[in-house]
N, C-alpha and C positions, 0 to 999 in steps of 0.2 A: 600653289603654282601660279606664274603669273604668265603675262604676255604682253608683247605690242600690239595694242586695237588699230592704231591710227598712229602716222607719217601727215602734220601738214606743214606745208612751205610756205609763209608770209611774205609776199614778192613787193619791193617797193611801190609798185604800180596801185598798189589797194589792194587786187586779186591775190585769189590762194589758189593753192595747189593740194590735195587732199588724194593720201593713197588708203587704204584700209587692210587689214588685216584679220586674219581669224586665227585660233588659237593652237592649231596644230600647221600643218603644210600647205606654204603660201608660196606660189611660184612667179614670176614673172619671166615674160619672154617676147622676144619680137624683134624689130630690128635693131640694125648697131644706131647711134647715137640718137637714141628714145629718151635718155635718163635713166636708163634700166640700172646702169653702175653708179648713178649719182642717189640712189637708192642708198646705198653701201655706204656708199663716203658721208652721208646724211647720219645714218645710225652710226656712222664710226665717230663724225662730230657731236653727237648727242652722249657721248659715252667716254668725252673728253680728249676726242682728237684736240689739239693744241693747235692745230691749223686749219684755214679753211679754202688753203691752197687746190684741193681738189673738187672745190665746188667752184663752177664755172659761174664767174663771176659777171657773165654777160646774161646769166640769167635773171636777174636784178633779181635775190632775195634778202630780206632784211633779214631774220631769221628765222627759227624753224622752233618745232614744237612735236613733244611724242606723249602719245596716250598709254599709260598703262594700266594693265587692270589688274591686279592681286585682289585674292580671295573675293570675287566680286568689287571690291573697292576702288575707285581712278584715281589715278594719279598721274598731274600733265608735266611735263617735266619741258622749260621752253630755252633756250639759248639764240641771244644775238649773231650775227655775225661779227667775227674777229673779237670778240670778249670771251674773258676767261670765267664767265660765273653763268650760273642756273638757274633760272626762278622757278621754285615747286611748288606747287597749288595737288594738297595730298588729302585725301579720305581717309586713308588707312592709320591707323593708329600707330601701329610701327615705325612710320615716317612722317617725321614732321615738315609740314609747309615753310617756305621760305627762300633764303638765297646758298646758291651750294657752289664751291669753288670746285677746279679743275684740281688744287690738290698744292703740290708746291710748299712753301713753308707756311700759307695761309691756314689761320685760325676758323674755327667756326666748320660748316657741316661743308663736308668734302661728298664732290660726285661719285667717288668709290665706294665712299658707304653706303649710298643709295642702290647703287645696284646691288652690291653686296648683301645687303638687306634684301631686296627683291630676290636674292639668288639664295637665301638662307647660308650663306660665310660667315661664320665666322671669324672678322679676320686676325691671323696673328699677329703680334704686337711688334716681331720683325720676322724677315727670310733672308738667306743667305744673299750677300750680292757678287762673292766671290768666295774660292777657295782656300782663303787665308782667314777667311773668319770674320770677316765687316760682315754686315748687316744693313739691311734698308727695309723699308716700309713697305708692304705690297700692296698697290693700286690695282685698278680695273685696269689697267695697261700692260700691267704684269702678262695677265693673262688672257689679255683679249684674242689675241691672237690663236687662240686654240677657238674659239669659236665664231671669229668674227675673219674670213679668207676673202679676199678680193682677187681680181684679175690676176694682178700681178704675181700674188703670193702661191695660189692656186697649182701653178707647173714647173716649181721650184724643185733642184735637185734635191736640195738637203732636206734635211726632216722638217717637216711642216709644225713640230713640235718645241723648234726653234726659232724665234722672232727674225727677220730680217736684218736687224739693229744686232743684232748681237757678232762680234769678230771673230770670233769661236764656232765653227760648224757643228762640233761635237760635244758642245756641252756651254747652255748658258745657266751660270746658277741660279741664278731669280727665278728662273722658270722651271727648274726642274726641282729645285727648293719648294715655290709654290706647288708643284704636281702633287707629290710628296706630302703637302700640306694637305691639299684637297681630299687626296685620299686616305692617310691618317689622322690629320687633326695635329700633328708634330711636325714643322717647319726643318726642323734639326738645327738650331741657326745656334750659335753661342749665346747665354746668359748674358756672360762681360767680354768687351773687348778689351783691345790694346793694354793688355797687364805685362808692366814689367819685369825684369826679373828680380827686382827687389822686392815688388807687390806679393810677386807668386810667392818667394821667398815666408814675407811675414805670414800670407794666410795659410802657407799649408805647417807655418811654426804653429800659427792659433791652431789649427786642425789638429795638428799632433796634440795639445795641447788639450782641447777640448775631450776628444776623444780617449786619452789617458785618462781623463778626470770622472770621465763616462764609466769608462771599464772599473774606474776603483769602488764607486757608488754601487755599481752593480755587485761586486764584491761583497761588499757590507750590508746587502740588501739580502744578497743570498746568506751568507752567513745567518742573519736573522731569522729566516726563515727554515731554518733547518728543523729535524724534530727526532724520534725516534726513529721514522720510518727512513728516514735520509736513506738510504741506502737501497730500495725499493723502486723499483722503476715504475714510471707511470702504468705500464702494459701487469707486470703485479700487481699491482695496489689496483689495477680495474680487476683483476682476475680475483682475487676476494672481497670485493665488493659483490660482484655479481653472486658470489656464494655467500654470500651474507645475506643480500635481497631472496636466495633462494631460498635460506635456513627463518628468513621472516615469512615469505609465502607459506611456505609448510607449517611453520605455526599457528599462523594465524588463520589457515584452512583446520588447522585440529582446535584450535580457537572457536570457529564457526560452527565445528559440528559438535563441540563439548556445549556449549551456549543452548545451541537448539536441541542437545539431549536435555538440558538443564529443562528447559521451557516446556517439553514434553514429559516431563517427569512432575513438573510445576501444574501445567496443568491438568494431570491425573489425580495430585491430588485436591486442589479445587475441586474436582466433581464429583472426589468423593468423601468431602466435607458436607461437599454440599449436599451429596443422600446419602450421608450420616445423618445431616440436620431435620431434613425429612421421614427418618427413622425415625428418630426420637419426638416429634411433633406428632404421630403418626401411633406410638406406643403411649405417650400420652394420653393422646386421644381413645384411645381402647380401653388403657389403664380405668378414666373416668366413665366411661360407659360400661363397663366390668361393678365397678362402683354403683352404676345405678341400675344396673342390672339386681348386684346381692338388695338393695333398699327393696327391689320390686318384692324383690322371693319375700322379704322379712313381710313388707305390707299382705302380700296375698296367705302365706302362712298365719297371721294375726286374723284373717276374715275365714280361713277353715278353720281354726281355732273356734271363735267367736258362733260360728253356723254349728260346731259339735257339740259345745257348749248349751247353745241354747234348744239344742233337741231334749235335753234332758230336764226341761222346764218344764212343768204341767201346765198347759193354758185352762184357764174357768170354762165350763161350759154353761154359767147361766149368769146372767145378767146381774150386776150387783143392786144395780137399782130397779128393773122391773122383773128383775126371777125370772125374766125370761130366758129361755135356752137361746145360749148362741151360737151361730152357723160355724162351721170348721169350714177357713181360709183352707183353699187348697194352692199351696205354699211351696213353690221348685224352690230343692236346693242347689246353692251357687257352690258346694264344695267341690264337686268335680268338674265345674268349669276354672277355678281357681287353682285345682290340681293341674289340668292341661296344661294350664300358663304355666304355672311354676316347673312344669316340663321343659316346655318351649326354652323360658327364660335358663335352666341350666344348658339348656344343650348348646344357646348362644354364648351363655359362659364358658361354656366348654370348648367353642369356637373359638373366641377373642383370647385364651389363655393359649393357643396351641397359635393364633396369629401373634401375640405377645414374646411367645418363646422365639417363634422365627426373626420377628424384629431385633428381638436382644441380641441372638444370633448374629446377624447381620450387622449391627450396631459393632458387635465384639470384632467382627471378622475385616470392617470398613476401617475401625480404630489401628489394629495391625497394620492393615495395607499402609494406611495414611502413615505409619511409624518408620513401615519400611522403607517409602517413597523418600518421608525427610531425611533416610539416613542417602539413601542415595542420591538425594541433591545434595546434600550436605559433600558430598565423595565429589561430585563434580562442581561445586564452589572452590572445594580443595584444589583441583584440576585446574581450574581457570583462575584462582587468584591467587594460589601458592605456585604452580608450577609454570601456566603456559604464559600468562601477563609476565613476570618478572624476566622470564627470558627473552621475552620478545622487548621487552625495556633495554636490556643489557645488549643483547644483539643492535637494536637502535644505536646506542650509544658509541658503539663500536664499528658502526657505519659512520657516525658523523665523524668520527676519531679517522679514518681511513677516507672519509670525502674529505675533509681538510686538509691529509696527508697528500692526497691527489692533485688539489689545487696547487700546494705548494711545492706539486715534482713539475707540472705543468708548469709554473713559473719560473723554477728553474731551470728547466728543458727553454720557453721562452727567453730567458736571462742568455743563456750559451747562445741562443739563434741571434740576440741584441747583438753582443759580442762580437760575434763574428761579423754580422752585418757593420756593426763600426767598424771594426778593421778594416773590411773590403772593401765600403766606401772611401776611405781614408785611400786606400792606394789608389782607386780611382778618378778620387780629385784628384790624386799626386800627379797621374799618369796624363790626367786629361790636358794639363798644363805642359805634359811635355810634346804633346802630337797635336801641331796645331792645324792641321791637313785634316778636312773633314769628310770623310766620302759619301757625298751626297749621291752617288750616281749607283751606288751598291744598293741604297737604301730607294732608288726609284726601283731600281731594278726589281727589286723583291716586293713591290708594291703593284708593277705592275707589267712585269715580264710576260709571265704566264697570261694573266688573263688577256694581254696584246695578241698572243698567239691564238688563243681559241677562241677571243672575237673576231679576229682577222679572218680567220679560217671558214667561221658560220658567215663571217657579211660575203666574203669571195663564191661562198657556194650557194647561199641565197642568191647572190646577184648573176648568178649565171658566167662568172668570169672565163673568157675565152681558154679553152686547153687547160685548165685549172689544176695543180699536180700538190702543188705543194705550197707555204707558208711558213715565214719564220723570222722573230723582231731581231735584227742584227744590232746587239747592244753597246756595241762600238758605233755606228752612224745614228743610235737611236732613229732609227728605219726597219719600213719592211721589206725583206725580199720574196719575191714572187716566182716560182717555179725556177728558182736558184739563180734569177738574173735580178741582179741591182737596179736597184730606182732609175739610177741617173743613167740608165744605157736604155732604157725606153723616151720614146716619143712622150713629145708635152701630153698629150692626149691622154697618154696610160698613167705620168705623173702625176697630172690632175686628178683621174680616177682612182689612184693608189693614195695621195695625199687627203682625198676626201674620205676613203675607207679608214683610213687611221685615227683621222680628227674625229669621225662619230666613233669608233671603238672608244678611243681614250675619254669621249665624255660620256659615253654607256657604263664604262669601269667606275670613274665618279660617281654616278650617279648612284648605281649600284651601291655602293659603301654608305650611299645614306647619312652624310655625313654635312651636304650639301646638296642644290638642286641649282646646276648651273641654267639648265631648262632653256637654251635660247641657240640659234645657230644661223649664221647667214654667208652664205656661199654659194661665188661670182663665178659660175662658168664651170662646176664640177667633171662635167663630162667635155669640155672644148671643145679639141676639134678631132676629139679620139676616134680611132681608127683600127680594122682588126692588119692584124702583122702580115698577112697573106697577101693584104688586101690595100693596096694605101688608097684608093681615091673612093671609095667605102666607108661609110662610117660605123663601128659596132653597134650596129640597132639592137641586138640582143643583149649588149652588155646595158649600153644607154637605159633599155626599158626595165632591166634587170634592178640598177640602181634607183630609177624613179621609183618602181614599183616597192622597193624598198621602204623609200621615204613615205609612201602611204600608207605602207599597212604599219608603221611605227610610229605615224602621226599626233598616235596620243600621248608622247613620252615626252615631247620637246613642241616649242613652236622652231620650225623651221622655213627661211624666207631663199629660195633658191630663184637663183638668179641666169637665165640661160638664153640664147639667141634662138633654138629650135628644143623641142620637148618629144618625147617620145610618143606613140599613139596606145596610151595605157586606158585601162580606169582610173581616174584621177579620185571617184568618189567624192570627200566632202572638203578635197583641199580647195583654196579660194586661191584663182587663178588669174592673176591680168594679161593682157597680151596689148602690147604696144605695138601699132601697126603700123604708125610713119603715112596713113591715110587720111586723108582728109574726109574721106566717104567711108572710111569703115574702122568702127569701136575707136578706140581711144589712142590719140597718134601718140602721146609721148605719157612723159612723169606729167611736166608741166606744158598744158594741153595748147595755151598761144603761143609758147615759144616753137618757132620754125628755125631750121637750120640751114 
């Protein structure tokens, strides 16, 4: 969003003249020939007034110079007196420094794009300039007028939405052309002009032309694309697709849960491999211990042996070599301890063979399970690789068969929508060459009919308008009428006040669409010498304070620089205020402060 900071005036003298501004609502007021209107005519010449007829030239100014500030960044934008170019000294990247013409046939950077740049325009490349279909270029002149009112224009019968220059009360195209623009972003203007009927003649023979040639290619495109299904509308062929996708869900959910019986059957017998394995490690182990159990018997049986054996041996009872008698060893026998054992050791035999039998058991009864389980993965390897995979393949197969088929109804379906679209285009051109009457004013209308009436309506009833009943945009005078009386049968007072509620409507709508941000507005005298109808030597103070107070509490939407000889006694808040007092002893007697009148 940008704004004007500063107004100053370079007066041949040496001295300047320096106004200021702030970024929302700037008012000036005080007496009559202060400068208060030479304000106007200042910004109307910085903005390529082509004259500088309205700036009093006994004011001795050399020229003049404005400050703006976009996105933080200044940009001073200076012009001479009575020269047609601009010297810009620019921060902004957007806008480059340099010299800017007034516009005309001149090359190089024109003063309309600068503002237009400031104002986010983009501008179109033409807008109507009349009804017959010329075209011209639209400048900041185009449309200043909607945001830039002076004295004069201010208490005008006709609609304030038509320039004073235009001969036409009811309709100037440039400008309702640019409206139209601003709000849509489409100008409506023609492509080409001046086609004769020889021109129109060959192009719309190329047309036919083209277009036949179009339709045959399409022809032999479809033909190609034909298949089996050709006959199958797109809405079928999705209708068993979806039941294809549903006949692969269901398998592939019996898919899932044959897999995860697989794995749980897999792993049963894993674990009971595996205490089979420990069976048999386990009977092993017994087996050899069984084994050294019978060694023990045999050893211990050989030493009762041996012990019975030897009872039956006479020992000497006298000495061989001195005949002496000898003593009787009193001598325990070891057989009935060697008996115990060989108790002991069968009855653990007799343990380990009845632990042996159970092992084998168990070994015998693991090997079965383990038999049973392979048969039954083996049943669901069947399941899942002979039955449910190969269908779920085929099913696959039979979906890409029918997505292809789909693709190719959908193009054909697209092919007939080509078709047809060449045809219609074709009459189109044909037709548009025969109506060369453009109705621009249908296409303002629907652009900005409505919302004319229901802005009108919310500013009339925020502003407190006197007796207020009714509102409605009369789209023959492009005007509004107010409680079912016409513009031009009210007092200058209410036309001014009526002319100023229109111009901020229509640039509220603008804005609104977002399309642009004209963002600036400067108006001489909105409320004049307005007066309520009961009442004539009275001035409407309630309507007066109605509309200032307007322009405050919306101050953050636009800058606006209002220009009036008396203000109403409102809260003003943070608008910046001058008053020009025509005093020598008090605040600031004029624009420029030595010049006396």
């Amino acid at each position: 969003m940008y704004y004007i900071e500063e107004l100053k005036l370079y007066l041949k003298n040496g001295k300047t003249s320096i106004i200021k501004f702030g970024k929302g609502l700037n008012i000036i007021y005080g007496e009559s020939n202060t400068g208060k209107s030479m304000i106007y005519n200042c910004l109307d010449y910085m903005m390529g007034g082509t004259s500088s007829e309205r700036i009093n030239v006994r004011l001795g100014i050399s020229h003049i110079s404005l400050t703006v500030i976009t996105e933080g960044k200044k940009i001073i934008i200076s012009r001479e007196m009575d020269v047609n170019s601009f010297n810009v000294s620019s921060e902004f990247d957007g806008i480059e420094s340099g010299v800017y013409k007034t516009g005309g046939n001149s090359n190089g950077n024109k003063i309309s794009d600068l503002w237009f740049k400031l104002m986010k325009i983009d501008k179109p490349d033409k807008i109507l300039k009349n009804l017959s279909g010329e075209t011209q270029t639209m400048t900041i002149r185009t449309i200043y007028h909607l945001f830039m009112i002076d004295e004069g224009r201010i208490p005008i019968h006709r609609s304030i939405l038509i320039p004073t220059i235009s001969q036409n009360a009811k309709m100037h195209a440039p400008t309702i052309s640019s409206l139209v623009y601003l709000a849509t972003g489409e100008s409506h203007a023609p492509k080409v002009e001046g086609m004769t009927d020889r021109v129109i003649g060959i192009k719309n023979n190329a047309l036919q032309s083209f277009v036949d040639a179009s339709l045959l290619d399409l022809d032999e495109y479809q033909d190609e694309t034909g298949g089996e299904m050709e006959g199958l509308s797109p809405v079928e062929i999705q209708k068993h697709i979806d039941e294809i996708l549903g006949e692969i869900a269901s398998l592939e959910s019996n898919l899932s849960n044959a897999s995860a019986k697989r794995k749980e059957v897999s792993d049963k017998i894993l674990a009971l491999e595996d205490t089979a394995a420990e069976n048999k490690v386990l009977k092993n182990r017994y087996s050899s211990l069984q084994t050294q159990y019978a060694a023990d018997i045999r050893r211990l049986t050989f030493l009762i042996e041996g012990s019975m054996a030897q009872d039956d041996i006479e020992m000497p009872a006298q000495c061989p070599f001195c005949n002496g008698t000898l003593p009787k060893d009193k001598a325990e026998s070891c057989v009935e301890a060697a008996a115990n054992e060989v108790k002991k050791i069968e009855s653990q035999i007799e343990d380990l063979a009845s632990v042996q039998d159970v092992l084998a058991e168990d070994i015998n009864n693991n090997a079965a399970e383990i038999e049973r389980l392979k048969a039954e993965k083996a049943q669901y390897d069947e399941i899942i690789r002979g039955e449910i995979t190969p269908q779920i393949e085929n099913l696959r197969e039979c979906l890409a068969e029918y997505t292809q088929a789909l693709s190719r109804s959908k193009a054909n379906e697209m092919i007939k929508g080509f078709k047809s679209i060449l045809t219609r285009q074709l009459g189109v051109a044909v037709n548009e060459d025969e109506d060369l009457h453009i109705d621009i004013r249908k296409k303002f209308l629907e652009s900005y009919e409505g919302k004319i009436n229901d802005g009108v309506k919310s500013m009339l009833e925020i502003c407190k308008y006197d007796n207020y009943k009714s509102s409605q945009f009369d789209n023959s005078s492009l005007d509004i009428i107010v409680n079912q009386s016409l513009k031009s049968s009210q007092g200058e007072g209410f036309r001014a006040y009526l002319n100023t509620v229109l111009a901020v409507t229509v640039q509220n709508i603008i804005e609104e669409n977002a399309l642009c941000h004209i963002g600036f507005m400067c108006i001489d005298s909105p409320v004049l010498s307005l007066k309520e109808k009961n009442d004539e030597a009275e001035p409407s103070e309630t309507m007066k304070a109605g509309l200032f107070k307007y322009f405050v509490d919306h101050s953050d939407e636009r800058q606006m620089i209002i220009i009036e000889n008396t203000i109403p006694d409102i809260d003003y808040k943070d608008a910046v205020i001058h008053r020009f007092t025509k005093d020598e002893s008090e605040g600031r007697y004029g624009l420029i402060e030595d010049y006396r009148d």
